[in-house]
N, C-alpha and C positions, 0 to 999 in steps of 0.2 A: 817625391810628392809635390814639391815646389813645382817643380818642372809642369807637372798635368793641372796644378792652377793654374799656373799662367797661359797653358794654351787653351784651357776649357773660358779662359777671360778673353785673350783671343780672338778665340771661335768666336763668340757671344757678342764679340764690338762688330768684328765682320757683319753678321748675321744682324744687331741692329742699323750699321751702317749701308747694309742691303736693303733694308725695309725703306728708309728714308730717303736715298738717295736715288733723282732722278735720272740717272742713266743707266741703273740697273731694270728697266722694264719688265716686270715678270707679272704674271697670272696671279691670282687671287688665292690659288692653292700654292702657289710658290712662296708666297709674302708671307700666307701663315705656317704653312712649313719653317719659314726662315725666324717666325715667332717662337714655335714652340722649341725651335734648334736652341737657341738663345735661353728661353726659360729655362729648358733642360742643361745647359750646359751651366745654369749658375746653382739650380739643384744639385749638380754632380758635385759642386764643387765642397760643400758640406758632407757629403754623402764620403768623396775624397779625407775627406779632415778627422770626420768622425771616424773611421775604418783605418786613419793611416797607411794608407797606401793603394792600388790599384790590380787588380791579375789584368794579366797578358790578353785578354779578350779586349778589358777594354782599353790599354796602352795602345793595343794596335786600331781596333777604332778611334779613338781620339789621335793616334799620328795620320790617320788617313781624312778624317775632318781637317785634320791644321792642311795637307797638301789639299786638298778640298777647295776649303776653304782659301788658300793664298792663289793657287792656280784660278779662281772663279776670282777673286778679287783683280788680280791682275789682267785678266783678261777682258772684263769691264774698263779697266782705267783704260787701258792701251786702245780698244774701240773706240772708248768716249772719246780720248784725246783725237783718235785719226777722224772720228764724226765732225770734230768740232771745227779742225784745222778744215775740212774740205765743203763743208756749210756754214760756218761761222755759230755761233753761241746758239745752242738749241734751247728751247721755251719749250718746256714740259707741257703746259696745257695747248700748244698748237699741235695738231696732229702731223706727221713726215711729211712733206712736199714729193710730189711726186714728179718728176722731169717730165714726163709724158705727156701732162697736162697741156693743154695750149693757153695761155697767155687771155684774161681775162678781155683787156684791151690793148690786143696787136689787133692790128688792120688786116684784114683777112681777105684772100684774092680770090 
């Protein structure tokens, strides 16, 4: 029982540290999906407490949320990091530069 609090807490830090966190770019349905993910996993966690314990349907969803959830966390970090090393420090409110552009004021032949 210990064990599925702490990955329904987990899950639940991921999922608000999804919401907030500027290099996770997602859609508006994804942000509140990643709301209710979080709601629901601190809901369960009472749900877990009261009942002492969990069946197999939902150990096996809550183990595939925690790889989920770590596999999508980590695969943000390691973009973010390779974004950042190859454009320098990204700013949320500017939009991507796009290379193709030409140069505002380059001298043009």
């Amino acid at each position: 029982m210990l064990l599925a609090v702490l990955a329904l807490i987990y899950i639940a830090a991921l999922c608000t540290l999804g919401i907030f966190h500027k290099a996770y770019r997602d859609n508006i349905l994804q942000q509140w999906g990643l709301v209710m993910a979080a709601l629901a996993c601190m809901g369960l966690i009472s749900h877990i407490t009261r009942y002492d314990g969990i069946t197999w349907p939902c150990g096996l969803m809550l183990a595939g949320l925690v790889m989920f959830a770590t596999g999508t966390a980590g695969k943000v970090v390691y973009f973010h990091r390779k974004r950042k090393a190859k454009n320098g420090p990204i700013n949320a409110l500017q939009p991507a530069r796009v290379h193709n552009e030409p140069d505002s004021g380059a001298a043009r032949s």
